[in-house]
N, C-alpha and C positions, 0 to 999 in steps of 0.2 A: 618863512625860510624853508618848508619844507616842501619837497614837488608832490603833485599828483598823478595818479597812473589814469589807464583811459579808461576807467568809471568815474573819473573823476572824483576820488578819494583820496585823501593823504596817505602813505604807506608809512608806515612806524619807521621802518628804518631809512628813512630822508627824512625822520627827524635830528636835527645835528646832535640830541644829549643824545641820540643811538649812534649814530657814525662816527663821529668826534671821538667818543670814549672806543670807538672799536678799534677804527683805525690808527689810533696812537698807542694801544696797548699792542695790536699789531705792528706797529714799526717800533717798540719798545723789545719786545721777545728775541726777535732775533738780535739785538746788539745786546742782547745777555749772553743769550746762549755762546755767540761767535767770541764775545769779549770777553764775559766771567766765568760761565760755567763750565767753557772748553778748557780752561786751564787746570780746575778740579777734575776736569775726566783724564788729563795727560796725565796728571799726577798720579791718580788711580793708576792708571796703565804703566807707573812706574818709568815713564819717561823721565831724562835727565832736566836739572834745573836749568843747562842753557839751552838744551832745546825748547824747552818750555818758555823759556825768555824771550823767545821769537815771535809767541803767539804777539807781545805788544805789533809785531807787523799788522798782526788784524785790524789794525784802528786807521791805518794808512787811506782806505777808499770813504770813509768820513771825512776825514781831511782834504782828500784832493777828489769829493765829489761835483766840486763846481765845474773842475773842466770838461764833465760829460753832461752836466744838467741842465745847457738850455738844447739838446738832443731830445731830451723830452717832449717839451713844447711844440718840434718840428715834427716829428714820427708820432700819432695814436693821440688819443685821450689818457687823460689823467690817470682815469678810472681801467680804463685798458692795462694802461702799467702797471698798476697798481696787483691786480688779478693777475697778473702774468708773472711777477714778480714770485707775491704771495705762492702762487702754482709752485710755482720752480725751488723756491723754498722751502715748502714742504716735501715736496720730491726731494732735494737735499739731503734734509736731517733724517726721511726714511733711509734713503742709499749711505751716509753717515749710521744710521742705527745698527743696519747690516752686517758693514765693515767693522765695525767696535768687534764683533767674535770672530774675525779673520785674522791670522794671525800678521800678516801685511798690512792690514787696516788702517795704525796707526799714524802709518806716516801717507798714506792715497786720505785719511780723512782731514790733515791738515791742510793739504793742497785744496780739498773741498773747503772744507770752511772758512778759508784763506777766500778762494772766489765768492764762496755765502757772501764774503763782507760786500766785495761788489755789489751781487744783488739786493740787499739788506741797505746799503747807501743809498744805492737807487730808487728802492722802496719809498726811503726816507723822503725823496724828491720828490717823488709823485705824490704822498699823503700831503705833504707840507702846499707842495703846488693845489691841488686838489683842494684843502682848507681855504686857503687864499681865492678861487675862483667860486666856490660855494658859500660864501659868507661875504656880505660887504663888512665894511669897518666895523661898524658897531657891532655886529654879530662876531666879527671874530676878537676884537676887543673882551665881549662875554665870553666865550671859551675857552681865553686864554687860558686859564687856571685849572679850565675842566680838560683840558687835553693835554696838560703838563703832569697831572693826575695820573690821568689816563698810562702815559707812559712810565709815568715813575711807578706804578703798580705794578707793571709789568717786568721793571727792570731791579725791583725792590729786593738785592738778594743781602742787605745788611742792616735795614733800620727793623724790619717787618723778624726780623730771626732774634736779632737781640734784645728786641723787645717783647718778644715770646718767651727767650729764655729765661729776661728778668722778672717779668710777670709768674714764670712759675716757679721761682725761686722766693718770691715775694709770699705767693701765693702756699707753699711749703711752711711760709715764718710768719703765717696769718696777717698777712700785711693788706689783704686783699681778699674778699669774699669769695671770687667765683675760683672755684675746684681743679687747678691743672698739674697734670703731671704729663713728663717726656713721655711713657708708653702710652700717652691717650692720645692719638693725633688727629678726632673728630673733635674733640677739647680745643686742642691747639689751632685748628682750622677755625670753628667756632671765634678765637678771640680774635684772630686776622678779620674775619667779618666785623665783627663789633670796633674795631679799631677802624676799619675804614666807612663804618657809618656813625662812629662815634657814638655807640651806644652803649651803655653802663660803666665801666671800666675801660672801654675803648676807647671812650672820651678825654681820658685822661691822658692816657697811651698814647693817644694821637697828638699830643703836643711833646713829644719828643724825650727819649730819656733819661734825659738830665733834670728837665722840670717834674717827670714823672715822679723821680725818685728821690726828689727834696720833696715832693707834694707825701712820698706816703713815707720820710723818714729811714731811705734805704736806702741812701746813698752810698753805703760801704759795700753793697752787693752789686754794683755798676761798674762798668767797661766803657769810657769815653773818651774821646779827647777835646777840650771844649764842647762837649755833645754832639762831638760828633760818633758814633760808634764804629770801632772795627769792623774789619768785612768777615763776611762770614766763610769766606775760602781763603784756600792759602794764597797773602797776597807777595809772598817772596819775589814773583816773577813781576811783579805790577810797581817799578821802581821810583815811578812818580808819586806812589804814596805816602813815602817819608816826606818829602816835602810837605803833602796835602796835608796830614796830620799834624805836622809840627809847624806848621803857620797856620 
């Protein structure tokens, strides 16, 4: 499943555990940033909560990305889109970083990340297209699970935080060998690795909070709902999650 260039060698990254894991945690990042973590930056900037309420429009060009996405197929390659996109995106969130110290910024940066979503949907099109044409069945059957991975890494801004915070709450009340505290954040970083390769204590971690914390007895220092964990931004403006939570 991997191509070869003209020496006739396989190139590392046309192997799909390289692409696969790349290009989903690339089309993962940006529906963070435009969906969760712009509403903690309005916040910061002291923006009102209905203005802030509006960011849910960001979610709108996910929703109604299908009626620009057999366009794709017509105009360019996959992979063209895909880099063009990426491009334009990252120019974005620079021209977005700019503006955050202007004091007009805040409302030229919602109109921006308001259109990111556009490009960030489209993004979504091209990777998702691209999967589909680089893999037959069976190959994309196997990486189902590695590119749903891939993205949920990327988009991981509430199981990956409260289960760092528990862990070093645990880890305060000897419940847990390895040494963490909030001012150590190569510590912290540390058990994010060990959780996503499941090694020592991250093993454990990695089956979720709920089970973590009946496994080491510490269930009284846990934040769930059914295990599921609160987000880790304010989700005041995100008003489908009372539902989510409470079913």
């Amino acid at each position: 499943m991997s191509k070869k260039n003209s020496n006739g060698k396989s190139s590392p990254l046309n192997v799909p555990y390289v692409w696969a894991f790349t290009t989903y945690f690339a089309e993962g990042l940006p529906y963070t940033i435009i969906r969760m973590v712009s509403s903690v930056f309005f916040r910061d900037m002291r923006v009102s909560l209905e203005a802030i309420g509006l960011t849910s429009l960001f979610g709108i060009p996910w929703v109604i990305k299908f009626l620009w996405g057999p366009l794709i197929d017509q105009f360019g390659t996959k992979r063209k889109w895909i880099l063009i996109m990426q491009f334009l995106l990252v120019l974005l969130f620079l021209v977005v970083a700019v503006m955050s110290a202007l004091p007009f910024g805040v409302t030229v940066i919602g109109g921006l990340l308001f259109f990111g979503a556009f490009l960030s949907a489209t993004h979504d099109i091209a990777i998702d297209g691209y999967y589909m044409e680089a893999l037959d069945k069976e190959g994309q059957a196997k990486f189902v699970g590695y590119r749903v991975m891939a993205y949920r890494l990327a988009m991981d801004t509430m199981t990956a935080g409260n289960l760092a915070a528990f862990a070093i709450e645990a880890s305060k009340q000897g419940k847990i060998p390895d040494p963490l505290d909030c001012g150590n954040p190569d510590l912290a970083a540390d058990l994010l690795h060990k959780i996503v390769r499941r090694e020592g204590i991250g093993d454990l971690l990695a089956e979720g909070i709920k089970p973590a914390s009946a496994e080491l007895g510490s269930e009284d220092i846990v934040v769930h709902v059914k295990g599921m964990e609160p987000a880790g931004y304010d989700p005041q403006n995100f008003h489908y999650e009372d539902l989510e939570k409470d079913t």
